[in-house]
VEXDREN-2710 file (C-alpha; in Angstrom, 1 decimal):
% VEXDREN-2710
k/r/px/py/pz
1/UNK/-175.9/44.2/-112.8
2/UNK/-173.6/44.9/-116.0
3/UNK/-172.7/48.1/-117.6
4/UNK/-174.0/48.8/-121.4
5/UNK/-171.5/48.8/-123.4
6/UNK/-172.4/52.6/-124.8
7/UNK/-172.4/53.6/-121.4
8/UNK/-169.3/52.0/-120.1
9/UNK/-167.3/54.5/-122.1
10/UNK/-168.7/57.3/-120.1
11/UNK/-167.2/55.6/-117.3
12/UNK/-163.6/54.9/-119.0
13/UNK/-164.1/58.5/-120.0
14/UNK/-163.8/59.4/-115.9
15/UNK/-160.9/57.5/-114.8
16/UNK/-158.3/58.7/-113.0
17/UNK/-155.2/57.2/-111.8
18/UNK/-156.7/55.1/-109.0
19/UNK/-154.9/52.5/-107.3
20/UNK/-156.5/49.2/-106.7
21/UNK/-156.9/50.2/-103.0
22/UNK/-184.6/66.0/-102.8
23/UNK/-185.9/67.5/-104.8
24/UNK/-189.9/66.7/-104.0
25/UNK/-191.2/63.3/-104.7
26/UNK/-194.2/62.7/-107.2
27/UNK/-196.9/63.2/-105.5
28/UNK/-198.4/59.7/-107.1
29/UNK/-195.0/57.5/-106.0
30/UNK/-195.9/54.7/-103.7
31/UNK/-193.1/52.6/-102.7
32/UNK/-195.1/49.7/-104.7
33/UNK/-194.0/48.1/-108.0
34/UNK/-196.1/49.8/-111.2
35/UNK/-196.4/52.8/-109.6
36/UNK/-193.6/54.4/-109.6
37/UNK/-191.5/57.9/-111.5
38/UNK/-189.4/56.8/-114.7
39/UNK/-185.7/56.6/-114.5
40/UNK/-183.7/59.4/-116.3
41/UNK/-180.7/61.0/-115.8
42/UNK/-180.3/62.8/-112.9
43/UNK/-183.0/60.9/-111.2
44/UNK/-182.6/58.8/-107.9
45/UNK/-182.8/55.5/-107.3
46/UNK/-184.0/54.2/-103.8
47/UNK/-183.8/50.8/-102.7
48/UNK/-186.9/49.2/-101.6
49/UNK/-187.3/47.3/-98.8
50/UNK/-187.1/44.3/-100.9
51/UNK/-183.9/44.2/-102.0
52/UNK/-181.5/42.0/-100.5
53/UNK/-178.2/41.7/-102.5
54/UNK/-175.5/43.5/-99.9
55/UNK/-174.1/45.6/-103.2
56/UNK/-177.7/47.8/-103.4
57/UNK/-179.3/46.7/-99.9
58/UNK/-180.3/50.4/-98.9
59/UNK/-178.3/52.5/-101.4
60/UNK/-179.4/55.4/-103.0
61/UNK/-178.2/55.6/-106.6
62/UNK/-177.7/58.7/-108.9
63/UNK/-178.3/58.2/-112.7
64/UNK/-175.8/60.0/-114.2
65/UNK/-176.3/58.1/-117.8
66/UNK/-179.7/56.6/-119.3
67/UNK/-180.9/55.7/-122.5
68/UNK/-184.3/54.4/-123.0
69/UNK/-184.4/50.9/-123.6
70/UNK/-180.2/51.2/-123.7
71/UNK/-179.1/51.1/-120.4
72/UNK/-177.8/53.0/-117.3
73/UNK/-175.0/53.8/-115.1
74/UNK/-175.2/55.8/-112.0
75/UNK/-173.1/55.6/-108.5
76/UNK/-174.4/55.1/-105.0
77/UNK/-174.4/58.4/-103.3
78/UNK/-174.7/57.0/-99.5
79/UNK/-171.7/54.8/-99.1
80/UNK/-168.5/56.6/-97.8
81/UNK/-165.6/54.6/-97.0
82/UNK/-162.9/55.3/-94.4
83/UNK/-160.1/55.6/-97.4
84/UNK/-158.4/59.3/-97.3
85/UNK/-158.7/60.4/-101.4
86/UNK/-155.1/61.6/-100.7
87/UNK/-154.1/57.9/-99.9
88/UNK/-155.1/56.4/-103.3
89/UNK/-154.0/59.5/-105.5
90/UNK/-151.0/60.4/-104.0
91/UNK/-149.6/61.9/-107.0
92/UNK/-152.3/64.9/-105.9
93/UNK/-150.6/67.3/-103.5
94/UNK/-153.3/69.4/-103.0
95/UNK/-155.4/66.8/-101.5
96/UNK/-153.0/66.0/-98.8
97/UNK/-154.6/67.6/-95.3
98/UNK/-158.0/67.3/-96.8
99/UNK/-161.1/65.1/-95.5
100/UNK/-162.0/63.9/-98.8
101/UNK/-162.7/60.3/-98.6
102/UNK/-163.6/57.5/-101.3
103/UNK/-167.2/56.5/-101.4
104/UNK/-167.9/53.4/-103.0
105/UNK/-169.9/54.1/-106.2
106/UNK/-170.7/50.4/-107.1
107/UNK/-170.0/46.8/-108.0
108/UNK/-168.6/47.6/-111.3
109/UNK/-164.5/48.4/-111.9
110/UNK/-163.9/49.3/-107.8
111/UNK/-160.7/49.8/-108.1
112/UNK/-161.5/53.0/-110.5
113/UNK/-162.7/56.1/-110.0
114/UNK/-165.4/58.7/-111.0
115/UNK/-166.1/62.1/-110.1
116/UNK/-169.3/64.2/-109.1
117/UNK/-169.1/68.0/-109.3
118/UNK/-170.9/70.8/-107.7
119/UNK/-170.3/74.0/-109.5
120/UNK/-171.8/76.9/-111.0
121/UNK/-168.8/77.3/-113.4
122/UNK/-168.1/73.9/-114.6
123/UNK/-165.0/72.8/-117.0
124/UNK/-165.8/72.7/-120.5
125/UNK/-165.0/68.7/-120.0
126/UNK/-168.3/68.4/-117.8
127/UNK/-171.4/66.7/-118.7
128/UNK/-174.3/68.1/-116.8
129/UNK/-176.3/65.8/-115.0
130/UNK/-178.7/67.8/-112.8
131/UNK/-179.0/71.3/-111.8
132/UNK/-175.2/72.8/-111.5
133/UNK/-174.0/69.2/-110.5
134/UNK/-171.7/67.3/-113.4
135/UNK/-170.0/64.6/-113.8
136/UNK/-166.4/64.8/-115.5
137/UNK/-166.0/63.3/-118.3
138/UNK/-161.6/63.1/-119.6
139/UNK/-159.1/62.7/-117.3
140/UNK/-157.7/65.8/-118.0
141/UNK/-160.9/67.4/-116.5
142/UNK/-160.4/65.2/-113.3
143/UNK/-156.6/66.2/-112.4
144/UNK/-157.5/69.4/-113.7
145/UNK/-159.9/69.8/-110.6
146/UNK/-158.0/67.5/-107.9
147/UNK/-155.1/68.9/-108.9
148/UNK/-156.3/72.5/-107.9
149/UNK/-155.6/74.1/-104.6
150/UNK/-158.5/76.0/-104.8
151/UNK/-161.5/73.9/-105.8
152/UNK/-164.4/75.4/-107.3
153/UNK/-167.6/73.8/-105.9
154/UNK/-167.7/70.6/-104.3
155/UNK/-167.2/67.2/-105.8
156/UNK/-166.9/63.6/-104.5
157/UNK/-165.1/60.5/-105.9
158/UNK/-166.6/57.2/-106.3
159/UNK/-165.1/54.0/-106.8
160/UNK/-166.6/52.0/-109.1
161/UNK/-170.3/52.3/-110.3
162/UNK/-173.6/50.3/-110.5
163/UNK/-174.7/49.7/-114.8
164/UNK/-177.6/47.7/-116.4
165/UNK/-178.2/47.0/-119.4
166/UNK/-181.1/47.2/-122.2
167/UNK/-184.2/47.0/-120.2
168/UNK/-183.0/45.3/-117.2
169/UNK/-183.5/48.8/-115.0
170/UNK/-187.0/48.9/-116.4
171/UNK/-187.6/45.3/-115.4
172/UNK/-186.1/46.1/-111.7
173/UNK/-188.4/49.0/-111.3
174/UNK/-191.9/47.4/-112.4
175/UNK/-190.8/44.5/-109.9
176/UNK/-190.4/47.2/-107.2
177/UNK/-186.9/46.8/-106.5
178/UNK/-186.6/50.7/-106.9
179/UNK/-188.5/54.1/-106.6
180/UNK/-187.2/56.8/-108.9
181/UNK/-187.7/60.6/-107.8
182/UNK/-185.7/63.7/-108.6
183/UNK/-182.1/64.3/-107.0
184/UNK/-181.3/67.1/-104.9
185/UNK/-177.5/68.2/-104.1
186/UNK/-178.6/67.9/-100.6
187/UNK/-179.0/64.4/-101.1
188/UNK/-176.1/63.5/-103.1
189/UNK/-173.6/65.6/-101.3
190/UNK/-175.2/64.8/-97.7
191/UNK/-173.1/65.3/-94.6
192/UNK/-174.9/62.8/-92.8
193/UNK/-175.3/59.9/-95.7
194/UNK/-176.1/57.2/-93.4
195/UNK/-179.1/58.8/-93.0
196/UNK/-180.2/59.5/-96.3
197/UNK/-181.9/56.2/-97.4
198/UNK/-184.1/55.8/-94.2
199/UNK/-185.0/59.6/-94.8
200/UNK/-186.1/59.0/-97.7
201/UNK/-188.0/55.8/-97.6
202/UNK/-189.9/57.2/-94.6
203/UNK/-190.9/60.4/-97.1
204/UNK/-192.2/58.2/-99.8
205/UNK/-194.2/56.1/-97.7
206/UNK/-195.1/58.9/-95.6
207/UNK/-196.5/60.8/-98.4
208/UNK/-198.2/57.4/-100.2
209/UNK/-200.1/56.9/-97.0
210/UNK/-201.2/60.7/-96.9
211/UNK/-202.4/60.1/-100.5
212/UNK/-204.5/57.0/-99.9
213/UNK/-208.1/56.9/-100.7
214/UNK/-210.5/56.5/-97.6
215/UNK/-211.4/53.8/-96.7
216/UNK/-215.6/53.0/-97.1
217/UNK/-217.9/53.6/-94.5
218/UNK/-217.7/50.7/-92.0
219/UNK/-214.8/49.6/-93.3
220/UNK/-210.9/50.1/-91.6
221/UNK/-208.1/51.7/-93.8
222/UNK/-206.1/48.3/-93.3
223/UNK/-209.3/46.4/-94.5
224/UNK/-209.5/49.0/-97.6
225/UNK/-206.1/48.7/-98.2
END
């Protein structure tokens, strides 16, 4: 997957000196291609079942840019790594005796970072992208937070990001590859992220199957189906 050009620069916009080191589903998303929730920002991606590439293979994806029929970029929300934050960006006392770690964001430009914040009194460098969580958008804004003893809020930094370009997240979703529902902080900042993908898959099948027609008289729900 490559980054759009237009959207790239949001993501050159949020990096930091980085050494190379729910919300309720719609009630009509099956986890079946052409019936699924449109992507936008601040929407969530969920790998299906069906994808096999190791770089999206059960990830969970946060849109934090999209531009109909321009492209995308978000950052995979479930993937922590075992790097201390305070190991990579050093030059950051304040995040020395911390237990912020790295999580890895994406395929594209790993070795820099962007950041997701939780706040209800954002910098004026912020871009919203749902509810009170943002995404920060100079570098100033970044040190400006890590750099803080006190942080407001909670954030998380990602190295690298997933992109697409024109149409090609469009195409991914009509060919099931994803299901797009809304994003909840309690699924981006999870405490338990290895568990967020299989919650979530068993939810939107869950609730498909609930919604399932009957199946005729005389006739089973797996012969119906």
């Amino acid at each position: 997957m490559r980054p759009p050009r237009t959207l790239l620069l949001l993501a050159i916009g949020v990096l930091v000196l980085a050494r190379a080191a729910w919300g309720v589903l719609p009630a009509t998303t099956p986890p079946v291609a052409g019936l699924i929730g449109r992507p936008a920002k601040g929407k969530l991606l969920i790998a299906t079942r069906q994808i096999g590439d190791p770089n999206f293979s059960k990830s969970v994806i946060l849109l934090v840019a999209y531009e109909d029929g321009g492209g995308a970029m978000g950052v995979i929300v479930n993937r922590p790594t075992p790097i201390p934050l305070a190991r990579i960006l050093p030059q950051f006392a304040a995040l020395a005796g911390r237990g912020d770690q790295v999580w890895m964001g994406g395929p594209i430009l790993p070795t820099s970072l962007l950041v997701l914040h939780k706040s209800s009194k954002p910098g004026g460098k912020a871009e919203a992208v749902f509810g009170d969580v943002y995404v920060l958008t100079s570098r100033d804004a970044v040190e400006g937070l890590l750099g803080s003893k006190k942080h407001a809020g909670r954030f998380r930094a990602y190295a690298g990001h997933a992109g697409w370009g024109p149409g090609q997240l469009e195409n991914e979703i009509a060919r099931g590859d994803w299901l797009v529902v809304p994003a909840g902080p309690d699924v981006v900042f999870s405490e338990e992220p290895g568990d967020v993908w299989e919650q979530l898959m068993e939810r939107s099948e869950g609730e498909w199957t609930m919604l399932r027609p009957p199946a005729p008289a005389g006739l089973s729900r797996r012969a119906a189906w």
